[in-house]
C-alpha positions as CSV (number, residue, x, y, z in Angstrom):
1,X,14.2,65.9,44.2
2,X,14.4,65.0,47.7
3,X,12.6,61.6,48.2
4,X,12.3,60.6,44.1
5,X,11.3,56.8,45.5
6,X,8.4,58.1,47.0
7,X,7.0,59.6,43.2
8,X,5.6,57.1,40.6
9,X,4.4,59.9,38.5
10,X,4.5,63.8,38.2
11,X,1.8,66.2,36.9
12,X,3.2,69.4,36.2
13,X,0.7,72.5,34.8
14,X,3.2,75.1,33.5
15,X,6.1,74.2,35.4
16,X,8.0,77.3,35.7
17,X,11.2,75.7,37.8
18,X,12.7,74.5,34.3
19,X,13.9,77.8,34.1
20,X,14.8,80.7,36.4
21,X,13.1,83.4,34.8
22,X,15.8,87.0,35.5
23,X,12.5,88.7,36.1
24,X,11.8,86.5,39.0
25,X,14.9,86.5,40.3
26,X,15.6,90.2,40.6
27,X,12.0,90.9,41.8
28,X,12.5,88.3,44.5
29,X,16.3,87.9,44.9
30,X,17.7,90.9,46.2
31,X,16.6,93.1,48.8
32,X,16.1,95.9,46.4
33,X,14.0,94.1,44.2
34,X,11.7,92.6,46.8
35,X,10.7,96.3,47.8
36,X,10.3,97.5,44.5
37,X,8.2,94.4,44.0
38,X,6.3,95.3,47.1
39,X,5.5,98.5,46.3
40,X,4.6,97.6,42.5
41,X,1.6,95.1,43.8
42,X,0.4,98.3,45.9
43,X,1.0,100.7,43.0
44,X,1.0,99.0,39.5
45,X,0.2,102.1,37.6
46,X,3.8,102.3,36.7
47,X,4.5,99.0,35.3
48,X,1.3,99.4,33.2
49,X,2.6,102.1,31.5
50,X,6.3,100.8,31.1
51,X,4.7,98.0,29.5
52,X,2.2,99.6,27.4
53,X,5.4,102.1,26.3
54,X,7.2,98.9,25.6
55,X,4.3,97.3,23.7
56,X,4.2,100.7,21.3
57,X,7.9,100.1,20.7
58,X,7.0,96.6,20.1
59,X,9.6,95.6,23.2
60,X,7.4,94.2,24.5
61,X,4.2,90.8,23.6
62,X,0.6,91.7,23.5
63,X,0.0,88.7,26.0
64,X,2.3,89.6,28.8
65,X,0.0,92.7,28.9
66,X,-3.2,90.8,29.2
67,X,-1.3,88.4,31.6
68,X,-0.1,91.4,33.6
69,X,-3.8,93.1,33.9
70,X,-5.4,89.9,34.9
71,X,-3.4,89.5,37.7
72,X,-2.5,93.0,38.6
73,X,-5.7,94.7,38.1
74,X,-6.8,93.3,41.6
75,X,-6.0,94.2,45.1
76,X,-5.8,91.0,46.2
77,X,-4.4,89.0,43.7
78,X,-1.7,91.2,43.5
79,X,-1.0,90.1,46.7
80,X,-1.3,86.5,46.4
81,X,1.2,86.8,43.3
82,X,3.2,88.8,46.2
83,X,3.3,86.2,48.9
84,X,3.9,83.0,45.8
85,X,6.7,84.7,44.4
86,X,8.6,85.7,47.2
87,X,7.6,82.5,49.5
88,X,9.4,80.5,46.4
89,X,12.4,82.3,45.8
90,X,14.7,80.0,47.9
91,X,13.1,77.2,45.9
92,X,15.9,75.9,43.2
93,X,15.7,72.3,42.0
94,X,18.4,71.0,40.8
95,X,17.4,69.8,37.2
96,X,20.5,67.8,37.1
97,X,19.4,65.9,39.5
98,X,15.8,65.1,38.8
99,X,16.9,64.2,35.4
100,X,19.3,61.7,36.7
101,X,16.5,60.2,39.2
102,X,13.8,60.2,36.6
103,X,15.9,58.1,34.7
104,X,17.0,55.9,37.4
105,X,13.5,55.4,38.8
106,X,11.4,55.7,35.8
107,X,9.4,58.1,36.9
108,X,6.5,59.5,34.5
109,X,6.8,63.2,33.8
110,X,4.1,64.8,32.2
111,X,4.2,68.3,31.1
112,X,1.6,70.4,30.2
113,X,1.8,73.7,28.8
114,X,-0.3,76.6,26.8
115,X,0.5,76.8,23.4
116,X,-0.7,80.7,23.7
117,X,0.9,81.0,27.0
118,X,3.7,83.9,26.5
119,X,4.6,83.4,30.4
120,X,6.0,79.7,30.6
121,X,6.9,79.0,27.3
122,X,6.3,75.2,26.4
123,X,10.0,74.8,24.7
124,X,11.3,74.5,28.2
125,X,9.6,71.5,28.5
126,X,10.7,70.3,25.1
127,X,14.6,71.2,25.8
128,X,14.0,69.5,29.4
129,X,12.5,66.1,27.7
130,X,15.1,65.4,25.7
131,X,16.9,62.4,26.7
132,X,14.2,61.3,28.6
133,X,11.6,60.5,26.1
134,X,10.7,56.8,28.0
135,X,9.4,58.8,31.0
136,X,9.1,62.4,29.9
137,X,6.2,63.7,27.8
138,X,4.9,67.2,27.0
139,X,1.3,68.1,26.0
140,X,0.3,71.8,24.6
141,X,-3.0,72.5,25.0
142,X,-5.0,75.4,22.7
143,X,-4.3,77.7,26.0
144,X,-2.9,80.2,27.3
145,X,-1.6,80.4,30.9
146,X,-4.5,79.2,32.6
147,X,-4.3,75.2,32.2
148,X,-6.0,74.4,35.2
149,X,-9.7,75.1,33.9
150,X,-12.5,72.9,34.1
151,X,-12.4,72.5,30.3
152,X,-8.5,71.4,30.0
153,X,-9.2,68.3,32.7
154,X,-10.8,66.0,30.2
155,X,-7.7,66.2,28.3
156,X,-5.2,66.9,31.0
157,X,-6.6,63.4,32.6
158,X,-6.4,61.7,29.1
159,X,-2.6,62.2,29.0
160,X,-1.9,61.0,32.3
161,X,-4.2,57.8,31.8
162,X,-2.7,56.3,28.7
C-alpha cells in the first residue's frame, strides 16, 4: 500500500486483510475485548464449550471447532495467536487503494486459499478479483487453512510461475 512501485508481484496464503473479520475486531479492538482475549488464551475451557454448545445447536461449523482446538489446545500457540492478533490490530489496508495501484502498476496478485478452510473463506478473494482479472488471480487448493505445507508448494509455485 505504501511503496506499490517497489512490488512486481504479491503472494498471498489466506489473506485475511480483505476483510475485517467482527471477531477479530472486538477481540483485539477494544480494551475489553483484548482482556477477555487474554484471559481466553490462558483459560480456553470456556470457549470450547460455547462452541461445542453452539455446534449442538448447529450455530456453529464443525471446522471452526477443529480450527479452534488446533490452535488453542496449546500453551504456547495460544500465545503466539495472542501476540499476531493483537500486534495487527492497527493494521488496516486500505483496499481502495491497492486496487487502484494494482491496476495502475500492474502488479500480479495471486491468491491462494483452502477450499475446506471455514476461517478465510476463498469468496473474499473472488469478490476482491473482480475488476482486476489482468493482474488478480485466485487459486483454491483441496485444503483447509493450512496452505503453507510442504505438499501445497509444488502447486503454490506452479501458479506464480506461469
Amino acid at each position: 500500500q505504501e511503496r506499490p512501485a517497489a512490488v512486481r508481484k504479491l503472494l498471498l496464503l489466506a489473506p485475511d486483510g480483505l476483510e475485517v473479520n467482527p471477531w477479530y475486531r472486538l477481540a483485539t479492538g477494544t480494551a475489553a475485548g483484548r482482556l477477555l482475549f487474554r484471559l481466553t488464551m490462558q483459560a480456553p475451557a470456556w470457549f470450547f464449550f460455547l462452541l461445542k454448545a453452539g455446534q449442538r445447536w448447529q450455530l456453529a461449523n464443525p471446522g471452526v471447532l477443529k480450527f479452534a482446538h488446533r490452535f488453542l489446545n496449546d500453551a504456547g500457540a495460544r500465545e503466539l495467536l495472542y501476540r499476531r492478533w493483537t500486534c495487527l490490530r492497527s493494521f488496516r489496508p486500505d483496499l481502495v487503494r491497492i486496487r487502484r495501484e494494482i491496476a495502475t502498476s500492474h502488479t500480479a496478485i495471486f491468491l491462494f486459499y483452502g477450499r475446506y478452510d471455514q476461517i478465510i473463506r476463498f469468496e473474499k478473494g473472488i469478490l476482491f478479483r473482480q475488476g482486476m482479472e489482468a493482474f488478480c488471480s485466485v487459486h483454491i487448493l483441496e485444503t483447509g487453512h493450512r496452505l503453507l505445507q510442504k505438499k501445497y508448494l509444488p502447486q503454490i509455485i506452479k501458479h506464480c510461475l506461469m
